[in-house]
MIKOLVO-930072 format. One record per residue (C-alpha): residue in one letter; x, y, z. Coordinates in pm, 1 decimal, always signed. Last residue first. Example, Ala and Ser with C-alpha at 12.3 -4.5 7.8 and 13.67 -1.06 7.14 Angstrom:
[rec s,[+1367.0,-106.0,+714.0]] [rec a,[+1230.0,-450.0,+780.0]] 
// end
This chain:
[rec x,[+4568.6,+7736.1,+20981.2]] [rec x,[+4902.5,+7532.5,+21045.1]] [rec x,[+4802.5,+7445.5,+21418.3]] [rec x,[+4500.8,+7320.5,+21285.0]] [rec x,[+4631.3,+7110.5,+20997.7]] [rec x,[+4910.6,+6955.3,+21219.8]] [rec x,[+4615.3,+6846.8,+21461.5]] [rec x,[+4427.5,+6721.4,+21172.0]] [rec x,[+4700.9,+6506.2,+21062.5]] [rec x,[+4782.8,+6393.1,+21372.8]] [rec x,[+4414.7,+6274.8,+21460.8]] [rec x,[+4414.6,+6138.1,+21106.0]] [rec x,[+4735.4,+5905.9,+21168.7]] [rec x,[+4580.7,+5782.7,+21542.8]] [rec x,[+4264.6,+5668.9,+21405.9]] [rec x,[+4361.9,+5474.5,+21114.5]] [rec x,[+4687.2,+5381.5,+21295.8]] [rec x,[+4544.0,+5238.3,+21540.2]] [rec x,[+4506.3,+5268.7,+21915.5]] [rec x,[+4147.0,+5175.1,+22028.0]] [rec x,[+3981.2,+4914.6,+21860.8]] [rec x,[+3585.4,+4826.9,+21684.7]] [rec x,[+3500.5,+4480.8,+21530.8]] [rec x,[+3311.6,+4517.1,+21279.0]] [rec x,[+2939.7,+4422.2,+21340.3]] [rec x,[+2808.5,+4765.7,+21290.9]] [rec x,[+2948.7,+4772.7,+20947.5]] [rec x,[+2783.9,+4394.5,+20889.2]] [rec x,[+2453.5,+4477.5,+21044.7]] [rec x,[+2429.3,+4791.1,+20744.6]] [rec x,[+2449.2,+4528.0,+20490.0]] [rec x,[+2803.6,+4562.1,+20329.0]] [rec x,[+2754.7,+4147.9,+20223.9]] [rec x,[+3115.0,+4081.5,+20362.8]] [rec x,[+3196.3,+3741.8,+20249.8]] [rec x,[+3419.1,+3562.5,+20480.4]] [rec x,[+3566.6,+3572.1,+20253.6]] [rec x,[+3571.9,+3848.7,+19995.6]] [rec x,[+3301.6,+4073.7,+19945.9]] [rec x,[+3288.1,+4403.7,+20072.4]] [rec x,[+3522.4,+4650.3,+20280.4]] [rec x,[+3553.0,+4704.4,+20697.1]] [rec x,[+3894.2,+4694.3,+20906.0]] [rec x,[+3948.6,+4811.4,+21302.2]] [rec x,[+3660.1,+5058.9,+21324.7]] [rec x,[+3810.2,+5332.8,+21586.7]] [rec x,[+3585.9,+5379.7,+21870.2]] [rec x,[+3860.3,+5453.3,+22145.1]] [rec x,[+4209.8,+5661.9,+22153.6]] [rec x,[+4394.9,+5634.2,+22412.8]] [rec x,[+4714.2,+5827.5,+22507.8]] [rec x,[+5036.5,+5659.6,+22604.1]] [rec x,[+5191.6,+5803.6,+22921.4]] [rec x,[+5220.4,+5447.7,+23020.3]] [rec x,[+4902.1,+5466.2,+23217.1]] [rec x,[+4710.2,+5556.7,+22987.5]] [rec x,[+4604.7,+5894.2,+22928.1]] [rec x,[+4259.9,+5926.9,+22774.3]] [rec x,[+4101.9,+6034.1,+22408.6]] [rec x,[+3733.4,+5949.5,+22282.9]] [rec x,[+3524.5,+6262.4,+22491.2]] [rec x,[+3758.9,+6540.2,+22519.7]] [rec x,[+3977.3,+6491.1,+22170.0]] [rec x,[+3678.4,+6352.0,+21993.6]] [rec x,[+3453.5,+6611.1,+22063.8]] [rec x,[+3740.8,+6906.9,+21973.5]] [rec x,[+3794.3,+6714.8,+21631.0]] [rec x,[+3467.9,+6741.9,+21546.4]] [rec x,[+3372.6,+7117.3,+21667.3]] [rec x,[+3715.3,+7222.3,+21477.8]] [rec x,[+3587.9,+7070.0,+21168.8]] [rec x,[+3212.7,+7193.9,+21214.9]] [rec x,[+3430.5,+7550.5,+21304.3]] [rec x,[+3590.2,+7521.6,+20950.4]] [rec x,[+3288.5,+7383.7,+20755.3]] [rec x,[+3090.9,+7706.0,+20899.9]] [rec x,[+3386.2,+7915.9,+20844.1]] [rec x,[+3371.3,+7844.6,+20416.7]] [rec x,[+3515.5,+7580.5,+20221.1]] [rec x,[+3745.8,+7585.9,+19930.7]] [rec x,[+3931.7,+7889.5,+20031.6]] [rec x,[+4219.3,+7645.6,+20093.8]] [rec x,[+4243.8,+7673.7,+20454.9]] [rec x,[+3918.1,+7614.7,+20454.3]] [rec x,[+3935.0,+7331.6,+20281.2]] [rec x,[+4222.0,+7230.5,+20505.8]] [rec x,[+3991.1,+7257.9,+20844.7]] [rec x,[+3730.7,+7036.3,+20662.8]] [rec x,[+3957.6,+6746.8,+20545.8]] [rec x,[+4110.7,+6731.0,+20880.4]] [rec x,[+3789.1,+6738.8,+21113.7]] [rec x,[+3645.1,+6469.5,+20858.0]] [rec x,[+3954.3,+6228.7,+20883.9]] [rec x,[+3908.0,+6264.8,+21241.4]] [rec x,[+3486.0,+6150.5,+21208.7]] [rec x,[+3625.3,+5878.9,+21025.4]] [rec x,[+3885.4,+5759.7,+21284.3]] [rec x,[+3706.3,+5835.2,+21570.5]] [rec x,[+3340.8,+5644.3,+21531.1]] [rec x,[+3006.3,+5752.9,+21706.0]] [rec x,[+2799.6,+5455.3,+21725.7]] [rec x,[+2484.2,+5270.9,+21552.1]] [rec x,[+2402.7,+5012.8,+21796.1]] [rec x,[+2073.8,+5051.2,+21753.6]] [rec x,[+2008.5,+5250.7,+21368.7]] [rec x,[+1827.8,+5570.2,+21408.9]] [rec x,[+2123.1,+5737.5,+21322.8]] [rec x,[+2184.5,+5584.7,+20997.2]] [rec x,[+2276.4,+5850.9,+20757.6]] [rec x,[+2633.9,+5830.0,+20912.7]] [rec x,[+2707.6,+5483.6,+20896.6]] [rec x,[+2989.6,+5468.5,+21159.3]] [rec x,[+2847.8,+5817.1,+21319.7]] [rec x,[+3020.6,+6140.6,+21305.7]] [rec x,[+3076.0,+6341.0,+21613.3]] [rec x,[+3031.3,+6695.5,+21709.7]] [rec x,[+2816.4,+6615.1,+22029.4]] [rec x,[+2485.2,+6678.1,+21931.9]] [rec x,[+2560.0,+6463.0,+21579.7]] [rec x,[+2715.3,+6517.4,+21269.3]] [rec x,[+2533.5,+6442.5,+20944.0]] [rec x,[+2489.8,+6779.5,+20808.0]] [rec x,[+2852.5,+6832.4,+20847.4]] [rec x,[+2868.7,+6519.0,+20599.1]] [rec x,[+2690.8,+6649.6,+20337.0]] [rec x,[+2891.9,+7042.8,+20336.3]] [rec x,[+3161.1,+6848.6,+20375.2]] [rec x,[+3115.6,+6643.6,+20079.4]] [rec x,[+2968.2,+6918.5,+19870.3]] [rec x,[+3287.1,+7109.6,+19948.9]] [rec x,[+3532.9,+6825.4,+19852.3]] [rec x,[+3318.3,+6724.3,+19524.1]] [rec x,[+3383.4,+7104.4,+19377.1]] [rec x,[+3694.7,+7096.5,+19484.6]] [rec x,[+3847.3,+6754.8,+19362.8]] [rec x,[+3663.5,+6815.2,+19003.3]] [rec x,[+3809.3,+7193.3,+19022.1]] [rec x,[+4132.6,+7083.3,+19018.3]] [rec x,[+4332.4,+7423.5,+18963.3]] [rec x,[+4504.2,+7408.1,+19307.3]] [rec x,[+4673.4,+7081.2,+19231.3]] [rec x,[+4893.7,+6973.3,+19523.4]] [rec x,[+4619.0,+7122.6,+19788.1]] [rec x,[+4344.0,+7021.5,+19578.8]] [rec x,[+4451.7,+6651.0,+19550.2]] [rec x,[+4522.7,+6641.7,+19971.5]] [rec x,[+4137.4,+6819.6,+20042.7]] [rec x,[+4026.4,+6534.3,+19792.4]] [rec x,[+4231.1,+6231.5,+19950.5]] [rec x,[+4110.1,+6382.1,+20326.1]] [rec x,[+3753.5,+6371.2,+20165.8]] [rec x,[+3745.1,+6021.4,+19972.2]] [rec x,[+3930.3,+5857.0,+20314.0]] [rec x,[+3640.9,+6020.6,+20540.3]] [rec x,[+3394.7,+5915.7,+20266.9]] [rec x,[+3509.7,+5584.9,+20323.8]] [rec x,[+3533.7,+5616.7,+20715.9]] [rec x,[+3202.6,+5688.6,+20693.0]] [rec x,[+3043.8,+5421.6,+20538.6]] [rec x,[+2729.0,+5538.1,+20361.7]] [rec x,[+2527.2,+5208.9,+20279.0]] [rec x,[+2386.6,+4967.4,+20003.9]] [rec x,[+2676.8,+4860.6,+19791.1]] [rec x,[+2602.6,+5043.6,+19412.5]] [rec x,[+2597.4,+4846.8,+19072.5]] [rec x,[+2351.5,+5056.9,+18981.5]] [rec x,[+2056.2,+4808.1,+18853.8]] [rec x,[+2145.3,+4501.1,+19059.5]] [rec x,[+2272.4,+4652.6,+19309.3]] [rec x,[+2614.9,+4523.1,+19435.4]] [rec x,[+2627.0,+4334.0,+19777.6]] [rec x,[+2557.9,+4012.4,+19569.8]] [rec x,[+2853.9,+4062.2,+19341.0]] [rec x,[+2791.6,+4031.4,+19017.2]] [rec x,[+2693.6,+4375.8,+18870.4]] [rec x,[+2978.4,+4422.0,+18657.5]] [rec x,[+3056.1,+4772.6,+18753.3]] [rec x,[+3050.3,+4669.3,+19118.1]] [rec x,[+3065.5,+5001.8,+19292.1]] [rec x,[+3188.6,+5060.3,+19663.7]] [rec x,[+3093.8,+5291.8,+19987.2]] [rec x,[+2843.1,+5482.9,+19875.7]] [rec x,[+2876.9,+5856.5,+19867.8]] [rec x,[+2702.6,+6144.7,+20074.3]] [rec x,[+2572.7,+6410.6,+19868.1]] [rec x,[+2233.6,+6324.2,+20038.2]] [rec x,[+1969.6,+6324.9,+19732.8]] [rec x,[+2235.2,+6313.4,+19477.7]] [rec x,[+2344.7,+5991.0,+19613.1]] [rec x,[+2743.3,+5986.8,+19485.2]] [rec x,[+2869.8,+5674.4,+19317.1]] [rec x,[+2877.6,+5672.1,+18966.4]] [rec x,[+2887.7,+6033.1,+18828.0]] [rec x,[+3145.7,+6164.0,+19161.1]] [rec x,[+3333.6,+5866.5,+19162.4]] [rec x,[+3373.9,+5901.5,+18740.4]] [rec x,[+3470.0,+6261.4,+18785.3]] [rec x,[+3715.4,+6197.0,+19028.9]] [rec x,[+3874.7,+5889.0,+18803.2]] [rec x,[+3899.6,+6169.1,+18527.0]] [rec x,[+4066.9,+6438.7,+18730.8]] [rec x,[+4361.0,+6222.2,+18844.4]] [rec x,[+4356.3,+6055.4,+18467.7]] [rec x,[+4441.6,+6453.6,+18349.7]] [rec x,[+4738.1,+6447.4,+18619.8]] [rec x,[+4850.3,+6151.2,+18454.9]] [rec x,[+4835.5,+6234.4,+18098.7]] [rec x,[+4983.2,+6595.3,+18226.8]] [rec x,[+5313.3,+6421.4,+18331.7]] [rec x,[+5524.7,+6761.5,+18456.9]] [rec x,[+5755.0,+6460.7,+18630.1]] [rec x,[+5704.7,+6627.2,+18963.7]] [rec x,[+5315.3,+6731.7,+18893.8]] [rec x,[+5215.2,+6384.3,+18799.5]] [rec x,[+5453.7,+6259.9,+19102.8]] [rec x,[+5228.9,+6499.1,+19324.6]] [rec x,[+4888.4,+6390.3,+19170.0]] [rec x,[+4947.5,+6046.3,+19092.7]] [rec x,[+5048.2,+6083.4,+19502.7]] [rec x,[+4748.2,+6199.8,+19576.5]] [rec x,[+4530.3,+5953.2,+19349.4]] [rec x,[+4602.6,+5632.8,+19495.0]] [rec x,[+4539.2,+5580.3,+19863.4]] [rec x,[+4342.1,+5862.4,+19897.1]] [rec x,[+4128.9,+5815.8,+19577.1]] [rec x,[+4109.4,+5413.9,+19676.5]] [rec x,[+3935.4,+5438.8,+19956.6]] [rec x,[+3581.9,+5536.0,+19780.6]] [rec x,[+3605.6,+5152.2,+19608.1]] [rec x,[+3575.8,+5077.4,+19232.2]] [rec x,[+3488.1,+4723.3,+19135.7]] [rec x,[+3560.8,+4526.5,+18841.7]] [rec x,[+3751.8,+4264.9,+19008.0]] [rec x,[+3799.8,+4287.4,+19379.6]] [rec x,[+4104.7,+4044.8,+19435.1]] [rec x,[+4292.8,+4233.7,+19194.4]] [rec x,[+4251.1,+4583.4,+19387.3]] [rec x,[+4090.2,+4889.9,+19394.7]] [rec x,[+4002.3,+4805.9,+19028.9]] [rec x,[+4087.4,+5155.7,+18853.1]] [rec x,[+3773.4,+5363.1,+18722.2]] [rec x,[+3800.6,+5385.6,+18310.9]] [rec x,[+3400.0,+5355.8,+18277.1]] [rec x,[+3482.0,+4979.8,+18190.1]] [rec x,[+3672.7,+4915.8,+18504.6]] [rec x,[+4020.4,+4949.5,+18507.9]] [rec x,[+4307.2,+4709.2,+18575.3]] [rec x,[+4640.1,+4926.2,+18677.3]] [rec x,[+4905.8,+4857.4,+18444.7]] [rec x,[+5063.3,+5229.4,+18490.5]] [rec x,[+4993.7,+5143.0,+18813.4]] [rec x,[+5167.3,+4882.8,+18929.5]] [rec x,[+5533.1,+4844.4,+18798.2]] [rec x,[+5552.3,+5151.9,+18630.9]] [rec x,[+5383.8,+5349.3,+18899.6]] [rec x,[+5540.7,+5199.9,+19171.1]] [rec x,[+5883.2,+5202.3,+19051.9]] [rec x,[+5834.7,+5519.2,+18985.3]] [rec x,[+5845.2,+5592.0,+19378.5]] [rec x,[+6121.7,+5355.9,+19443.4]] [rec x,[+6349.5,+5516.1,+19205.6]] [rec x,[+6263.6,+5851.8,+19391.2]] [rec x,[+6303.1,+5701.6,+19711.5]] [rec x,[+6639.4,+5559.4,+19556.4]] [rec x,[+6751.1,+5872.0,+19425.3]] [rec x,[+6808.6,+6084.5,+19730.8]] [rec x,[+6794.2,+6438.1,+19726.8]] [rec x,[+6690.8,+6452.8,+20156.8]] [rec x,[+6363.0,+6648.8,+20178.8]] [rec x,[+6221.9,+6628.5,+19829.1]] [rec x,[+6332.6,+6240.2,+19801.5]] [rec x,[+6201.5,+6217.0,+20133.8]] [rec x,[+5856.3,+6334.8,+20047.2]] [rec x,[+5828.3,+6165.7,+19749.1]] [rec x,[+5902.6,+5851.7,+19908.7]] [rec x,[+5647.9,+5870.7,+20196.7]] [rec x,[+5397.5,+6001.6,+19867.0]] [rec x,[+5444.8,+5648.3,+19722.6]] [rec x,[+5330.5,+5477.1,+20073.2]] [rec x,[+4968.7,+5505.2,+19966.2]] [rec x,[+5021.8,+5300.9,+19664.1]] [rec x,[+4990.6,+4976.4,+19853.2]] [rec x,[+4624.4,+5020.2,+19936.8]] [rec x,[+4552.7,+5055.1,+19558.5]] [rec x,[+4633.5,+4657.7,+19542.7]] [rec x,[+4686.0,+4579.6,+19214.7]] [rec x,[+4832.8,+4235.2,+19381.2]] [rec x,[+5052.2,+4179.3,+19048.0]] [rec x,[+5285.9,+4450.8,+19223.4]] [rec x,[+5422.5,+4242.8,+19513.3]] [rec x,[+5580.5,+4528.8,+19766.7]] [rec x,[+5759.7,+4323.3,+20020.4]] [rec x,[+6116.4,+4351.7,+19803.6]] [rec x,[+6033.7,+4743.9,+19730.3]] [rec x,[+6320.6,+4842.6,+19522.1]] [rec x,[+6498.2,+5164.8,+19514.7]] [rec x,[+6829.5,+5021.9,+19461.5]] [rec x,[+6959.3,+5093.7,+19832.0]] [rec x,[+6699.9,+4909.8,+19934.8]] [rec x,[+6299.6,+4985.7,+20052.0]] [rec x,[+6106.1,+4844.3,+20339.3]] [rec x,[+6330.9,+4900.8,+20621.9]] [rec x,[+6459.0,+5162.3,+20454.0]] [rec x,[+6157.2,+5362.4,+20514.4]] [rec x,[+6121.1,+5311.3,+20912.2]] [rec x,[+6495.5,+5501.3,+20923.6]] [rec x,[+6382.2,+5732.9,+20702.0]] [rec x,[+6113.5,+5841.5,+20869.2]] [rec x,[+6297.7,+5831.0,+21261.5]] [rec x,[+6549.7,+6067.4,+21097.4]] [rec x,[+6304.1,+6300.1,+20985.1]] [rec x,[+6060.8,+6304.7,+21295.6]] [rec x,[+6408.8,+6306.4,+21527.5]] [rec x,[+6473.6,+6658.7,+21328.4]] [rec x,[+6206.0,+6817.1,+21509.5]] [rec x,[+6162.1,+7069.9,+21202.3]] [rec x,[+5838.4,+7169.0,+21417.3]] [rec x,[+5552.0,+7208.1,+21166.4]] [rec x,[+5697.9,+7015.1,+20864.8]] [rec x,[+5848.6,+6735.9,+21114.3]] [rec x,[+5457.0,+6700.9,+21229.3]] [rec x,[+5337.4,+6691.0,+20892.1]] [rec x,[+5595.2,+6425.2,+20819.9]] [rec x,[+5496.8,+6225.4,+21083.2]] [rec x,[+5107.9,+6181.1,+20975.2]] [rec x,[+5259.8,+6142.0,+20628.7]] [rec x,[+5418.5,+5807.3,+20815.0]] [rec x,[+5173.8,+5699.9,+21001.3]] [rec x,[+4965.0,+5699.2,+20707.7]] [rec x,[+5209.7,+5474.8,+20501.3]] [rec x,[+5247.8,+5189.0,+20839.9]] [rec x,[+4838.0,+5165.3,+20730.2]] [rec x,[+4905.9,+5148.8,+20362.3]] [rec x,[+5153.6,+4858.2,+20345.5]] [rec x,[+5517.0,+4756.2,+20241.2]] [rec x,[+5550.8,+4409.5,+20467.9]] [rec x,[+5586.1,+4315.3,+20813.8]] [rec x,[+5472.9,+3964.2,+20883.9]] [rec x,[+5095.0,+3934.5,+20980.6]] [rec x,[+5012.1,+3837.4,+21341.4]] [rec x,[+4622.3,+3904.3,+21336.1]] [rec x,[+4625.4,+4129.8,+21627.3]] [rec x,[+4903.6,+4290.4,+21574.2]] [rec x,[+4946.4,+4327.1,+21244.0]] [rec x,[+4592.4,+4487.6,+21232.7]] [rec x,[+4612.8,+4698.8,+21505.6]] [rec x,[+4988.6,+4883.6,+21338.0]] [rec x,[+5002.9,+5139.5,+21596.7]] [rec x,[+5322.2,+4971.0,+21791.9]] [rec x,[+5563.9,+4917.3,+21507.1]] [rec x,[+5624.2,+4583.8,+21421.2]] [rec x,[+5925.8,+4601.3,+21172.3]] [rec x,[+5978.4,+4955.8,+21183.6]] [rec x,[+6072.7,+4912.0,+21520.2]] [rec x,[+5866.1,+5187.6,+21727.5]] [rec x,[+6009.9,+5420.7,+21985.2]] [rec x,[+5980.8,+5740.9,+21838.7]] [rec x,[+5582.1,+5707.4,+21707.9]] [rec x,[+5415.3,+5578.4,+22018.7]] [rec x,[+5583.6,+5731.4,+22341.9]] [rec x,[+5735.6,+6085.7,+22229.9]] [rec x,[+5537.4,+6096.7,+21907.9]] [rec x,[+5210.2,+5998.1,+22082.7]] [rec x,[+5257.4,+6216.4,+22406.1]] [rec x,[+5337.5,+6529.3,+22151.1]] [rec x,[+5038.7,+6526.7,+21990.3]] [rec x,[+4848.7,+6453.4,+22302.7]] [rec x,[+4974.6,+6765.0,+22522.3]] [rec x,[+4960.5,+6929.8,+22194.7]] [rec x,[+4585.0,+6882.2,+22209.7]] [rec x,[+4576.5,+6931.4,+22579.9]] [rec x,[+4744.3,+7295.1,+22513.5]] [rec x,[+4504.0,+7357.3,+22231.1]] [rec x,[+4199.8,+7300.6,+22512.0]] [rec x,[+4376.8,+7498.0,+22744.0]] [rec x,[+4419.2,+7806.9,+22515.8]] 
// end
């Protein structure tokens, strides 16, 4: 009981002093904007936060949680349902993210602009989506021809929901079909564990030559592929693609854990130096498991490795500042392939990235999970 007690303890610390006060224009867990001074615009890592708030409203009906969600949405969207920040030529998967935000409030307050916004997005961006030649989208215009593991949480959940809304079976049929092609293309069938990106063209120099594949197992990746999975199968319980890859996942990945419950940056790496124990992935894990099991899709032994995770990076990666803020270390700032500087996805180049404490990546999948634990 003490150990749930600190977790709410936390929960409630970060929507009290982190979430609450923030100005949707430079809100205080966006890392990334921060450090590198961007100007605000529509983007995925503001979109987590947010479905990380609306599982909290969900649990406690704190009405603040609502109000404070559609306050930080209208920042970004008008009273027409347009997205002025959002460009749609970008093809940015990313960007999609945000789509289930709008779904949610449309359900939860009946207004047509979210759900004007939300088609917006698909028939501005993804119903003209770029695909590779197995039919996999481009995760984003910049990255031609190549299928990344983020992209099936930033992009396929809320295909799924707004599939499901609009009784669209086309699109709820391309939800299973971009699964299937991950699961053909880019899983190791000697580990289960999936490779980071796929270069169907075969030009890029961190691509394989013969598969196409990058080289390594980055967690956070497979923790985006899992939590987008455990998401898919709780909108569409008849998925069996997004179940049957969800419990080999875990199953993979629970293999991979270390002594202390935690999951490493390149998790099939461990004898690596300066291989480390990273939050944000090893959150999204905890999450992902915990709702599988919830789900019947996973058994108690993915359950308690989910509880084990998120208990090892509550007590060991967590502290109080002294704002009443908590902490949480060992969260991988950014990490992807190609581009420039070019990112070769050697395993010197994951370890290289530069590592934070208080971002959204991390923060939004503790939240998550907590709201998933309380729930089961």
């Amino acid at each position: 009981m003490k150990t749930e007690a600190n977790w709410k303890r936390t929960a409630d610390a970060y929507t009290e002093r982190l979430i609450l006060p923030s100005d949707p224009l430079s809100p205080l867990w966006n890392r990334e904007n921060i450090i590198f001074r961007k100007a605000p615009k529509w983007n995925y890592i503001d979109a987590c936060m947010m479905t990380a708030a609306a599982m909290l409203y969900d649990l406690s009906g704190d009405e603040r949680l609502l109000s404070f969600i559609v306050r930080f949405t209208d920042a970004y969207v008008t009273e027409e349902g347009t997205i002025p920040t959002l460009c749609f030529g970008d093809f940015n998967l990313d960007n999609v993210n945000g789509g289930r935000t709008l779904l949610w409030l449309y359900k939860h307050t009946g207004m047509e602009k979210y759900l004007a916004a939300a088609e917006s997005i698909v028939r501005g961006q993804l119903e003209r989506q770029p695909r590779t030649p197995s039919g996999g989208f481009w995760h984003k215009a910049v990255y031609p021809g190549q299928i990344w593991l983020d992209g099936v949480y930033m992009a396929l959940p809320f295909m799924a929901e707004y599939g499901l809304l609009k009784g669209d079976r086309d699109m709820l049929a391309d939800v299973s079909a971009q699964l299937e092609n991950i699961r053909r293309r880019m899983r190791d069938s000697s580990t289960g564990l999936y490779f980071h990106g796929l270069d169907e063209s075969r030009r890029e120099k961190w691509a394989d030559h013969v598969t196409g594949l990058s080289d390594e197992f980055w967690l956070r990746s497979m923790g985006w592929l899992s939590a987008g999975l455990a998401d898919i199968c709780g909108i569409l319980p008849d998925n069996t693609a997004a179940a049957e890859m969800l419990a080999g996942l875990l199953g993979a990945l629970s293999r991979c854990m270390t002594d202390e419950g935690m999951l490493l940056q390149l998790p099939a790496r461990s004898e690596l130096p300066g291989n480390y124990p990273e939050t944000s992935g090893t959150l999204l894990f905890a999450y992902s498991a915990v709702k599988a099991a919830r789900l019947g899709i996973a058994g108690e032994d993915i359950k308690t490795a989910g509880l084990r995770a998120f208990r090892a990076v509550s007590e060991d990666y967590i502290s109080m500042g002294t704002d009443g803020v908590p902490v949480l270390r060992n969260i991988c700032l950014m990490a992807g392939l190609g581009g420039s500087p070019y990112r070769d996805g050697s395993a010197a180049y994951y370890l290289g990235e530069t590592v934070t404490e208080n971002d959204a990546k991390g923060i939004a999948p503790y939240l998550m999970a907590y709201s998933e634990i309380i729930r089961a």
